[in-house]
C-alpha positions in Angstrom: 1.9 -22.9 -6.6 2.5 -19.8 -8.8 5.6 -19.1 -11.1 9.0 -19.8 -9.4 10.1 -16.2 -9.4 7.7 -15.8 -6.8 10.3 -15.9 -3.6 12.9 -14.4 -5.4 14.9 -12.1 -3.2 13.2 -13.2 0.4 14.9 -16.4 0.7 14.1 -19.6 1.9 12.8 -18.5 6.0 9.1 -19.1 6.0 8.2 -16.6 9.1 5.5 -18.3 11.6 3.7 -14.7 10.5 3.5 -16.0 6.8 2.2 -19.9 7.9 -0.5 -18.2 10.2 -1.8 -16.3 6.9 -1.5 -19.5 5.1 -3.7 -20.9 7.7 -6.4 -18.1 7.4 -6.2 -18.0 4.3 -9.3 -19.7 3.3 -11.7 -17.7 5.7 -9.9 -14.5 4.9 -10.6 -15.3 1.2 -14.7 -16.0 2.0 -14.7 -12.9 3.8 -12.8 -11.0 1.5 -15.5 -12.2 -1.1 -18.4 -11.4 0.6 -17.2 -8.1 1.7 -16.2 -7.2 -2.0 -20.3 -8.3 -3.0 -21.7 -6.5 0.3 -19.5 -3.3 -0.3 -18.2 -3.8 2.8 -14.5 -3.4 5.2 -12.7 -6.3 6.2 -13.0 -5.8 9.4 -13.3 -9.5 10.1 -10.0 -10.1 8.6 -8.6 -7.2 10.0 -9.2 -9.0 13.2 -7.8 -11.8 12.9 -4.6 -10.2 11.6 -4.3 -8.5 14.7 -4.4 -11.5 16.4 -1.7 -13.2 15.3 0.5 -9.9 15.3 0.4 -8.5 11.4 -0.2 -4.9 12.1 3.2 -5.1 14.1 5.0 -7.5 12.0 8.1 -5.0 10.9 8.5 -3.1 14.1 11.7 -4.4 15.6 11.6 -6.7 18.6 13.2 -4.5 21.2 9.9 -2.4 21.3 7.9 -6.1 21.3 7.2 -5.9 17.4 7.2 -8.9 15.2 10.9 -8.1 14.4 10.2 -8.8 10.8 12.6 -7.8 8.2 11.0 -5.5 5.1 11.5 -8.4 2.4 9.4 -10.9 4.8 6.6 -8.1 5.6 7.0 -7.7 1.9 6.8 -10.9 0.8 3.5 -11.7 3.9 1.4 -8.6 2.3 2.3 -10.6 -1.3 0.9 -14.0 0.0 -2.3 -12.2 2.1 -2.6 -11.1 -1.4 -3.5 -14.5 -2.8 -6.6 -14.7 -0.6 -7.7 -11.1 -0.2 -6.5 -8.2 -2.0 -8.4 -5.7 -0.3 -7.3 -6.9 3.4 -4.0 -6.8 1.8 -4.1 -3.8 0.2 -5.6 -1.8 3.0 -2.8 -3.3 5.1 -0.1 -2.5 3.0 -1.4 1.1 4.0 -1.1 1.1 7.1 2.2 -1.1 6.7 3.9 1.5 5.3 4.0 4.4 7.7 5.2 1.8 9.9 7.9 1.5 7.6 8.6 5.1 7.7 8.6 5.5 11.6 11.0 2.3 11.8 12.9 4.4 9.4 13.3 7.5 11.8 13.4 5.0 14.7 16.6 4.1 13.0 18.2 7.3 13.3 16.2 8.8 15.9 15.0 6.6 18.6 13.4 9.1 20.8 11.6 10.8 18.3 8.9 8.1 17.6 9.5 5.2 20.1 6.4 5.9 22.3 4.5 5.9 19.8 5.7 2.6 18.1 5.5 1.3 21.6 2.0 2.4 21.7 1.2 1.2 18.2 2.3 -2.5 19.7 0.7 -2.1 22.9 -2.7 -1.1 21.5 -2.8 -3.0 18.3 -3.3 0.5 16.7 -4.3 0.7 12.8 -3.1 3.9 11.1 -4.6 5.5 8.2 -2.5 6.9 5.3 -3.7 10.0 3.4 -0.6 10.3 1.7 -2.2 9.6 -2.1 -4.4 12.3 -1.6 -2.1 14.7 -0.5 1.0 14.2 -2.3 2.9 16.7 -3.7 0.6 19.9 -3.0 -0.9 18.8 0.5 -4.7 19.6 0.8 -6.7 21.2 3.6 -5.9 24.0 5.2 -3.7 24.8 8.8 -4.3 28.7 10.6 -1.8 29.6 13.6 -2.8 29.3 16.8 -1.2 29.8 20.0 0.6 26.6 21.0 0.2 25.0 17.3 -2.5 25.3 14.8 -6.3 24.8 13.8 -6.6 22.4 10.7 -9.7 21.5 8.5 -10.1 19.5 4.9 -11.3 16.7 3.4 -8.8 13.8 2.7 -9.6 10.9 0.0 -8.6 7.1 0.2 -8.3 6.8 3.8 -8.0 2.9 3.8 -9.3 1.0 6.8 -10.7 4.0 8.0 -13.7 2.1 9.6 -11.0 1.0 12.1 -8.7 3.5 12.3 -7.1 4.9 15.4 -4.7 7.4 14.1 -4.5 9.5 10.7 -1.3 10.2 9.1 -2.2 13.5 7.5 -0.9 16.9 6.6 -2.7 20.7 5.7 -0.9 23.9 4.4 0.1 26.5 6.3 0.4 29.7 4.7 3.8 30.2 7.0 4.1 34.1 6.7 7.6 34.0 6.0 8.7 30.6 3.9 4.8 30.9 1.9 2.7 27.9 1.4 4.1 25.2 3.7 2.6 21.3 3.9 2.3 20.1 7.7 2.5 16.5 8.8 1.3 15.7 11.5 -1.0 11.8 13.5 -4.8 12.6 14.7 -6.6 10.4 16.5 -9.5 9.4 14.7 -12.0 9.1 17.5 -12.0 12.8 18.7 -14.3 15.6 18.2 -13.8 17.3 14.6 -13.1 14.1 13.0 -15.5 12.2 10.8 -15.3 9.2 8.3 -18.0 9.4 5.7 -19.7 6.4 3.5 -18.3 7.1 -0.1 -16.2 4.0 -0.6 -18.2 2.6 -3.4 -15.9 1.5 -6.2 -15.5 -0.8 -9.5 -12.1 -2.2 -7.2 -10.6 -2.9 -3.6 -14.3 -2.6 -2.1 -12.9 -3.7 1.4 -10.8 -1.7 1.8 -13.0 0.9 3.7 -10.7 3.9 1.5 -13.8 6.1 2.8 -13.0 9.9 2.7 -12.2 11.9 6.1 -13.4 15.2 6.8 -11.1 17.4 9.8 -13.1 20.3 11.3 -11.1 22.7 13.2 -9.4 20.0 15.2 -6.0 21.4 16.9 -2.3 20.2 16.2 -0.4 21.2 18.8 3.5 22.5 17.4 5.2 19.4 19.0 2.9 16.9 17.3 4.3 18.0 13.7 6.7 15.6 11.9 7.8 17.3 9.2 7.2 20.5 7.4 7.9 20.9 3.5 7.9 23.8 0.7 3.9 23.1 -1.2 4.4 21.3 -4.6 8.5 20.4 -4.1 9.7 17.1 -3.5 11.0 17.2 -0.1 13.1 14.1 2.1 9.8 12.9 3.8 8.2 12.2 0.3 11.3 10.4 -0.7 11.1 8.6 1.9 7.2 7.8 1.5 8.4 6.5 -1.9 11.0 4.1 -1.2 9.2 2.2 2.0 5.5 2.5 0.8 5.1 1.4 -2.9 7.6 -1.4 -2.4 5.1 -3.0 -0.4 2.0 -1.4 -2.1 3.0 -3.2 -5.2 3.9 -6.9 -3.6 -0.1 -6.8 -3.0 -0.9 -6.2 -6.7 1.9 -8.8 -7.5 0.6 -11.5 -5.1 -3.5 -10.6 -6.8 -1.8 -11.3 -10.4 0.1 -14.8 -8.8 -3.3 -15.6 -7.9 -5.0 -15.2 -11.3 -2.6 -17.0 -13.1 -2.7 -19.7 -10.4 -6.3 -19.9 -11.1 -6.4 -19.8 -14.7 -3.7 -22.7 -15.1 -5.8 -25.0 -13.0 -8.8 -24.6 -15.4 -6.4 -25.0 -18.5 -5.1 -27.9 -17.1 -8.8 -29.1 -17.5 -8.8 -28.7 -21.2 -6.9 -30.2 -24.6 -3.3 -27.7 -24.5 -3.6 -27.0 -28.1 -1.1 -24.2 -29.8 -3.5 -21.3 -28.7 -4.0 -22.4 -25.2 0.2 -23.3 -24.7 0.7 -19.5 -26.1 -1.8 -18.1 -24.2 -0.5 -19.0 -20.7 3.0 -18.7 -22.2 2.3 -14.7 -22.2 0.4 -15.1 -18.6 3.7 -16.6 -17.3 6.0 -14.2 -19.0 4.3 -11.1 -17.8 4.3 -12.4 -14.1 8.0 -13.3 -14.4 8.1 -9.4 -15.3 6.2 -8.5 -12.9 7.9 -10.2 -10.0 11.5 -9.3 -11.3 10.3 -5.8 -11.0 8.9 -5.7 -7.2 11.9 -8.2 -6.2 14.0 -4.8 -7.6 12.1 -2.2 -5.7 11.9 -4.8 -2.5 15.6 -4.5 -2.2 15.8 -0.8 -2.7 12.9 -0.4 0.3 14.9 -2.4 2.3 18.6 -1.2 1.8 18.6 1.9 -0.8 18.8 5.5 0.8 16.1 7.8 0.1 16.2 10.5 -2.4 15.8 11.4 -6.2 17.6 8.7 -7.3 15.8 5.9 -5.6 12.8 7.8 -5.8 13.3 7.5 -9.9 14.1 3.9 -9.4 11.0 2.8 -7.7 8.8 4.6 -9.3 10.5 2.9 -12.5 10.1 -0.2 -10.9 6.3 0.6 -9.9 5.5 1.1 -13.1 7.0 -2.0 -14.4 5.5 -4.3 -11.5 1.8 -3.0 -11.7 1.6 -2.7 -15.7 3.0 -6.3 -16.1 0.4 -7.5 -13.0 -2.3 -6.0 -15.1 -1.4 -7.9 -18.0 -1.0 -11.0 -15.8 -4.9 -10.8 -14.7 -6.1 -9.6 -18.4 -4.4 -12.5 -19.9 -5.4 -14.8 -17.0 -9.2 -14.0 -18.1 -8.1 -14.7 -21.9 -7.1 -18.3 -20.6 -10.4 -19.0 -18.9 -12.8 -17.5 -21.5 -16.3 -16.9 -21.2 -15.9 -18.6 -17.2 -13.6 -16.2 -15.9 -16.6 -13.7 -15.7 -18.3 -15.9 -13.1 -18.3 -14.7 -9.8 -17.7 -17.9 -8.1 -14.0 -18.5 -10.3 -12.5 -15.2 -8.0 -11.1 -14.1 -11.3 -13.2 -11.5 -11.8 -13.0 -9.6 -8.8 -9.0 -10.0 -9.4 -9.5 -8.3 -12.6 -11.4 -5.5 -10.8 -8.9 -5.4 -8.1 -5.5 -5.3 -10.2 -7.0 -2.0 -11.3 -6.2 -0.2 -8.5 -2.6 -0.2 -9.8 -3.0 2.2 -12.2 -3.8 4.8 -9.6 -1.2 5.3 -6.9 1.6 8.2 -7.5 3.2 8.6 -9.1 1.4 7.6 -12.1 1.7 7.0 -15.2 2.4 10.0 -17.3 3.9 11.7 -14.2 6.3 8.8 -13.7 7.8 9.3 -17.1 8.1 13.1 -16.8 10.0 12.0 -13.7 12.2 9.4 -15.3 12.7 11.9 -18.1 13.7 15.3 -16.3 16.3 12.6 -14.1 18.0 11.3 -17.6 18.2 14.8 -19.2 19.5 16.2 -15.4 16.6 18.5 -15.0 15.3 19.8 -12.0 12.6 16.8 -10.7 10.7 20.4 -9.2 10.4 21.9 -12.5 
């Protein structure tokens, strides 16, 4: 059992969701392994999730969802975490535009309810391309009549092997507003469409992030969810922001819980002189950070209104989690020594794994330039 913090915030309701992980966990973990040294998707694990209902989890009930709240799909992507941080991660991914249609469902029931139904019905795994898309949008959409033609080539597409439906977006060059950023589903198994072999990475090898190309497939008008000025913040991105890296960052949280989980059970198996008793002192206090932090950004994902000030806040809060996560690991190897490189310990795909932190948006420099244009009340556009 990792620190105490871990819970913090969810409570004491254990969801049957979270014991059927705890059940898998072992085989997800040898998979997870073997897929990490083969270069290979989870798609084994990804199975067996579906099976007992995780790709569902936080849709509500009423459309036959798991009727999870966000802090216990939080916390379940946190404890998948402990066995398989690519299955997580590439979870979390799919989790979170979930979380964002749930959102609208909220507000706007007819909007997205078929397709939330469908997502249930078919056990449909979505594929974000929000990372690599972002602010400016990539790929390109031309007007045609009854919607448009898009093309482009879109970058961390996680579970992509399995994928049903991408969550994408191109620019339009609208004639009258200018350069205008689309979103808009495709289903991934239709002409125009391919996923390409270039997930080969240092980190998160199973999570099949391959890259996407779109040739000239067509959008028609009614399929677009959102429209946006290229390169401004806009409602749907801070709404992205508050439901996706809240959840994002309780994987990396759960992968550092795990590396100081197994670097106290090999310093238990040595003399605790003064070095040692330091040593995991730091481990523990930068995973009591880390927690704190994601606990934060947890309750703004489930409760906080979107916009520039919770935008700033979790991004704050981001930052926070996944820097003190990577300490955790790095000081997690500094417990073990020389053993933590061995392959068989798990630590050292852990430490390649918590990596990954350091590369979802906003990051680092860009977060601060953020925080810093909110505290002097400059525009966050400028």
């Amino acid at each position: 059992m990792s620190a105490a913090l871990q819970d913090t915030g969810v409570g004491a309701h254990e969801t049957d969701r979270i014991a059927a992980i705890e059940a898998l966990g072992p085989r997800i973990a040898m998979r997870g392994a073997a897929c990490d040294s083969a270069d290979m998707f989870v798609q084994e694990n990804y199975l067996d999730l579906q099976k007992i209902g995780a790709f569902t989890a936080y849709i509500p009930a009423q459309l036959g969802g798991g009727g999870a709240s966000y802090e216990e799909t939080a916390d379940m992507l946190r404890r998948l975490a402990h066995h398989c941080g690519s299955t997580a991660l590439a979870l979390a991914m799919h989790t979170h535009l979930i979380a964002a249609l749930v959102f609208r469902w909220q507000r706007d029931p007819q909007a997205v309810e078929g397709f939330l139904r469908r997502v249930v019905n078919e056990n449909l795994v979505l594929v974000s391309t929000g990372a690599s898309d972002w602010l400016k949008g990539q790929g390109t959409a031309e007007r045609v009549d009854g919607g448009w033609r898009v093309s482009g080539r879109k970058i961390f597409g996680s579970s992509a092997p399995m994928g049903d439906f991408l969550v994408t977006s191109a620019v339009w060059n609208d004639p009258d507003a200018g350069p205008t950023v689309l979103h808009f589903p495709l289903a991934m198994k239709q002409d125009g469409i391919k996923v390409l072999d270039t997930w080969h990475t240092m980190a998160m090898r199973g999570t099949g992030s391959h890259d996407v190309t779109i040739d000239n497939v067509f959008v028609p008008e009614a399929a677009v969810a959102a429209r946006r000025p290229q390169g401004n913040w806009h409602m749907a991105l801070h709404l992205a922001t508050k439901v996706a890296f809240p959840l994002v960052y309780s994987v990396y949280v759960g992968i550092a819980e795990a590396a100081r989980d197994i670097a106290v059970a090999q310093a238990r198996k040595r003399t605790a002189d003064d070095l040692l008793c330091c040593l995991v002192g730091e481990m523990e206090d930068d995973l009591a950070t880390a927690q704190l932090a994601r606990n934060h950004i947890v309750s703004l994902g489930a409760a906080a209104d979107p916009g520039p000030e919770t935008t700033n806040r979790v991004m704050i809060g981001r930052m926070i989690a996944g820097q003190a996560a990577m300490r955790t690991v790095s000081k997690a190897m500094d417990v073990v020594g020389g053993g933590a490189l061995y392959t068989d310990l798990g630590l050292e795909r852990r430490f390649r794994d918590i990596q990954g932190a350091r590369y979802h948006p906003l990051q680092e420099k860009a977060q601060q330039r953020f925080a810093g244009r909110a505290a002097l009340g400059l525009p966050i556009d400028g």
